[in-house]
Each structure stands twice: as structure tokens, then as C-alpha cells.
C-alpha positions in Angstrom: -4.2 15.5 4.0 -0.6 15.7 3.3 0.0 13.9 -0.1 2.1 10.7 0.9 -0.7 10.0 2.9 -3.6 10.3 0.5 -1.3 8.5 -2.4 -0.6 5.7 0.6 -4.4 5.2 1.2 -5.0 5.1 -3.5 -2.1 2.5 -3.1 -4.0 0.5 0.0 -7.5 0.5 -1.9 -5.7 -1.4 -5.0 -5.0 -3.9 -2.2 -8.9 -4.0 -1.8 -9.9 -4.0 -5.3 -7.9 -7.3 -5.7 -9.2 -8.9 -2.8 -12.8 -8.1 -4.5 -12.1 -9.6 -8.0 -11.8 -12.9 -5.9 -14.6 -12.8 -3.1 -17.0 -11.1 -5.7 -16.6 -14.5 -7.6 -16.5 -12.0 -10.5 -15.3 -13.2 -13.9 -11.3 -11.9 -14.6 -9.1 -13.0 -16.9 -6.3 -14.7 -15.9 -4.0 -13.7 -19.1 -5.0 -10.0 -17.9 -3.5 -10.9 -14.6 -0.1 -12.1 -16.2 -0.1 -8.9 -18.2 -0.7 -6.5 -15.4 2.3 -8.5 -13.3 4.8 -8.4 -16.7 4.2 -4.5 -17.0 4.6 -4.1 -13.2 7.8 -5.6 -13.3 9.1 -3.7 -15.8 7.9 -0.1 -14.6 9.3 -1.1 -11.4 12.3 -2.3 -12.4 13.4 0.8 -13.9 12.3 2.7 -11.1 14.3 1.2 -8.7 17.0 0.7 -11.2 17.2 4.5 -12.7 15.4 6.5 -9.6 15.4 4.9 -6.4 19.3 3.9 -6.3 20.9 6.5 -7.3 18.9 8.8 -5.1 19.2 6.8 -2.4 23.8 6.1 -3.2 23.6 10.5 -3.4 22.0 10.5 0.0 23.4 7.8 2.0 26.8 6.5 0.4 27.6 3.6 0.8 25.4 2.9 3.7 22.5 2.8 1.5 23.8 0.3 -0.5 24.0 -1.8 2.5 20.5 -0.9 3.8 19.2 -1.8 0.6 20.9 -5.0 0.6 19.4 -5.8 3.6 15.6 -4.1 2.2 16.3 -7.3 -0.4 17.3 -10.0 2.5 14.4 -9.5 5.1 11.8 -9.6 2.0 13.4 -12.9 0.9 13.1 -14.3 4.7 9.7 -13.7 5.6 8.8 -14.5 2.1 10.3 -17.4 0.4 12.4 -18.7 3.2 9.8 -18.8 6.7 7.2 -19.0 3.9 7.1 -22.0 2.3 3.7 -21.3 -0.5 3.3 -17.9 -1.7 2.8 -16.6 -4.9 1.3 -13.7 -6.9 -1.7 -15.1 -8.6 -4.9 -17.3 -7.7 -4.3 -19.7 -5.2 -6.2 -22.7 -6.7 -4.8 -25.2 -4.4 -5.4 -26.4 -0.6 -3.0 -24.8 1.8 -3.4 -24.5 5.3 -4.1 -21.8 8.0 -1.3 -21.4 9.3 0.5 -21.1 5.7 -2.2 -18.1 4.6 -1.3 -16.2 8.2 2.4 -17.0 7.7 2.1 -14.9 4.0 -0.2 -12.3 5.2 2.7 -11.3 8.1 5.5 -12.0 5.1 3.3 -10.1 2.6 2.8 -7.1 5.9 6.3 -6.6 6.1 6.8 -5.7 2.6 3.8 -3.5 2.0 5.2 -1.4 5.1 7.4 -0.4 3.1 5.3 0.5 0.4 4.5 2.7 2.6 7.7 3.8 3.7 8.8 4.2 -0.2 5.9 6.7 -1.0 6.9 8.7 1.7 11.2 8.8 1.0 9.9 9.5 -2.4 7.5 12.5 -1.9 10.1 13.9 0.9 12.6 14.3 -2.3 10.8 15.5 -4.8 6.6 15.4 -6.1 8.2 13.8 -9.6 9.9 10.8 -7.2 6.7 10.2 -4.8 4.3 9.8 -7.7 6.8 7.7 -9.7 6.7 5.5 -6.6 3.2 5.6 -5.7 2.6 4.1 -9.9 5.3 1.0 -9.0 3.4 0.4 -5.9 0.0 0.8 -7.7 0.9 -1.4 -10.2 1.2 -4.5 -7.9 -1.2 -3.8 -5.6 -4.3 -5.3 -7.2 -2.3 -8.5 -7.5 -0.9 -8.9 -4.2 -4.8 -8.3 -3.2 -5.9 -10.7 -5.0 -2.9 -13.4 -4.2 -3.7 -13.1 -0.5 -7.5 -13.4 -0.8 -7.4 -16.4 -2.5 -4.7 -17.8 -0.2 -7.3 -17.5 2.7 -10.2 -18.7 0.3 -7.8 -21.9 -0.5 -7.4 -21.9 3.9 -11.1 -22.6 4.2 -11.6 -18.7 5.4 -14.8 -16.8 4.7 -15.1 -14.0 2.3 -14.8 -11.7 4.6 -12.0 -12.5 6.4 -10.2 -13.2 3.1 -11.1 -9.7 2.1 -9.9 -8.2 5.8 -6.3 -10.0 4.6 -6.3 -7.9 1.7 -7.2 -4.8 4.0 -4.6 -5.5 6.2 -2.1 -5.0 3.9 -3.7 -2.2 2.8 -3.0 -0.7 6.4 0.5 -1.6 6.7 1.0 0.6 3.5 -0.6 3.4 5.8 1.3 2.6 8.6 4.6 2.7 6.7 3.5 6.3 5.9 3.0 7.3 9.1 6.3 6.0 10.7 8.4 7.2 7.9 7.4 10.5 9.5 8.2 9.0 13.3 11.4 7.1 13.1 14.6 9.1 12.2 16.0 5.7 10.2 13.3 5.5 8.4 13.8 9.0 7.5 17.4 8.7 6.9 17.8 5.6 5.2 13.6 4.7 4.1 14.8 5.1 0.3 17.7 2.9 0.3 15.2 0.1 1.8 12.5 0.5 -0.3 15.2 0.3 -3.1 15.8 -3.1 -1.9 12.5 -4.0 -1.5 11.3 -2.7 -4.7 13.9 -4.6 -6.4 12.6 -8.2 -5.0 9.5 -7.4 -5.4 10.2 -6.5 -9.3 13.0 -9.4 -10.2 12.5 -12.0 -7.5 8.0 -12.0 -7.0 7.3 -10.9 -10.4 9.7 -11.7 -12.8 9.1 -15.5 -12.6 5.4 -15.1 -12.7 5.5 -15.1 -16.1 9.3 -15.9 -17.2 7.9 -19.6 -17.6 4.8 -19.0 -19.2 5.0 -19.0 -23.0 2.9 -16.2 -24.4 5.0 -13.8 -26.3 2.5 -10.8 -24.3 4.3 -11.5 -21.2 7.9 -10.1 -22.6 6.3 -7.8 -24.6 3.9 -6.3 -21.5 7.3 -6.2 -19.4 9.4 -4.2 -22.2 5.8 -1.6 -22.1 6.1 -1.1 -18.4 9.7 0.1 -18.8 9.0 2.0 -21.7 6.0 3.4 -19.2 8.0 4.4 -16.6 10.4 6.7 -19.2 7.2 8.2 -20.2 5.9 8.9 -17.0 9.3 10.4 -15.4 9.1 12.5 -18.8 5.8 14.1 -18.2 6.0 14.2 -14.3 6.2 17.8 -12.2 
């Protein structure tokens, strides 16, 4: 197995492990949850911010910066702007079918790219793809776990709330595999998941926690910065 693809499949099982800290009913603690988002953030905000750009700007000019504008547009559409109720975290309240199937396509296009960005990455360089493949790690078992409970909160059964979370499991796989197909992706797959990557990090993440007053949250973020200069330090 080429190694986008077995990297793509480690990041898809997070997806799954999330998904299973909520149907299992198992005891998890919620300040663990905040942590893990705050140090997500931050390694992935200086991935995208000190890797993914400029890599992306040295390949594609000033073409990239357009694609990745547009990486940053179509996540806030499907996202915050078609949906209306999504966030990363337990959903403990109501919500409707049709508002748990609207996030779980929202939430597909996104992890697509995941997909796509583990792929750009290990086509430039081992070092790059496993940078990636941490920043998508990293949010994986939240996003799991947010779309679970989303279903759970729809009235779905545990399995089907679990087969949300394996969905978007697949689309990280699929992003994979047409990084390899389509030509655009090939050319310009970087310079979207830069955009991506970026929302996810400042726009998903960020406010998570921003509100909440626990001095870990700031202090978790700074760590996942600090996490990624360690990693890029040590990586092949």
C-alpha cells in the first residue's frame, strides 16, 4: 500500500474512534475534548501557516492563492452557511434529520480534502505528508465524535450514528484516491487543502474554546504550535 493511502485510512479510523466514545456510552471527559481541539488548532495553524502556503504560493503562484481562497469559501458554505447547527463537540440538544444529513454532506466535503491534503503533501516530500497526516489526525477524533452525536441528538440508532462517522472516514479515502485521478487536484490539491486547513483551524476550532474560560485552552493551543516545530524538527 502506497503510503498516502495507508496514512489516509490511520486518519479515517480516528473518524471511527470518535464515533465510538459516543455510541459506546463510554465515560470521556469533556475538558479532554476542549484540550485535544485547542492543541489541534494550534498544530494546524502553523501547518498551514508555515508549510502548506508557502509550498503551495512556490508551486502555483498566484493561482494558489486563489484556489485556496476558494478551499476557505466552499468549507464556509456547506458548513456554516447551508448548515445552520454544526459544531465540534457533543451535540446535547434536539436537532432534526434533515440538519444531521445536511452536516454529514457539509462535514464530507471537507474530509475529502483531508484526503486530498495527505496526498499533495506526501507527493512533495515524506516530511510534508506526515506533517499533514498529524493536523488531520489531530481533528479527527472530534469531528467523529461531533457527527455521531448529531445523529444520536436526530433520533438515529447507534449504528447509523457510527456509519456517519465512517462515512467520513471514506471520503478521506476517496480524497486519496482522486488526488491521484484528477490532474487539478494534482496541480492545485495543496493550495485547497491550505484553504481548507485554515477554516478548519481558525474558523471550526478556534472558537470552540476561545469562549470558554479555562486558562488550558490557550495554553493547549500555544503546545500544538510549539508541537508542530518539534515535529517538522525531527521529521525525514
Amino acid at each position: 500500500m502506497r503510503q498516502e493511502y495507508l496514512y489516509g485510512a490511520l486518519a479515517a479510523g480516528a473518524n471511527v474512534l470518535g464515533a465510538l466514545a459516543v455510541v459506546s456510552r463510554a465515560r470521556w471527559s469533556v475538558r479532554a475534548l476542549d484540550a485535544m481541539i485547542a492543541l489541534a488548532a494550534g498544530f494546524m495553524m502553523a501547518v498551514v501557516v508555515v508549510e502548506i502556503f508557502p509550498e503551495a504560493i512556490a508551486r502555483g503562484g498566484t493561482n494558489a492563492a486563489a484556489v485556496a481562497l476558494l478551499g476557505y469559501v466552499l468549507v464556509h458554505l456547506t458548513q456554516h452557511t447551508l448548515v445552520k447547527h454544526f459544531h465540534f463537540g457533543e451535540e446535547t440538544h434536539h436537532v432534526t434529520k434533515a440538519v444531521s444529513l445536511s452536516a454529514l454532506i457539509g462535514l464530507m466535503m471537507h474530509t475529502i480534502v483531508d484526503g486530498v491534503a495527505i496526498a499533495s503533501g506526501f507527493g512533495v516530500s515524506s516530511a510534508l505528508g506526515m506533517l499533514i497526516f498529524v493536523a488531520v489526525l489531530l481533528h479527527k477524533f472530534p469531528e467523529g465524535l461531533a457527527i455521531s452525536s448529531l445523529f444520536l441528538a436526530a433520533g438515529a440508532s447507534r449504528r447509523r450514528a457510527l456509519l456517519a462517522a465512517a462515512a467520513l472516514g471514506g471520503a478521506t479515502i476517496i480524497g486519496v484516491a482522486l488526488t491521484d485521478g484528477i490532474p487539478a487536484l494534482t496541480a492545485h490539491g495543496l493550495a485547497l487543502s491550505a484553504g481548507v486547513t485554515l477554516y478548519v483551524a481558525a474558523s471550526n476550532l478556534v472558537p470552540e474554546f476561545q469562549a470558554k474560560h479555562d486558562w488550558r485552552l490557550p495554553i493547549s493551543f500555544f503546545v500544538g504550535t510549539a508541537l508542530f516545530f518539534a515535529a517538522r524538527a525531527i521529521a525525514p
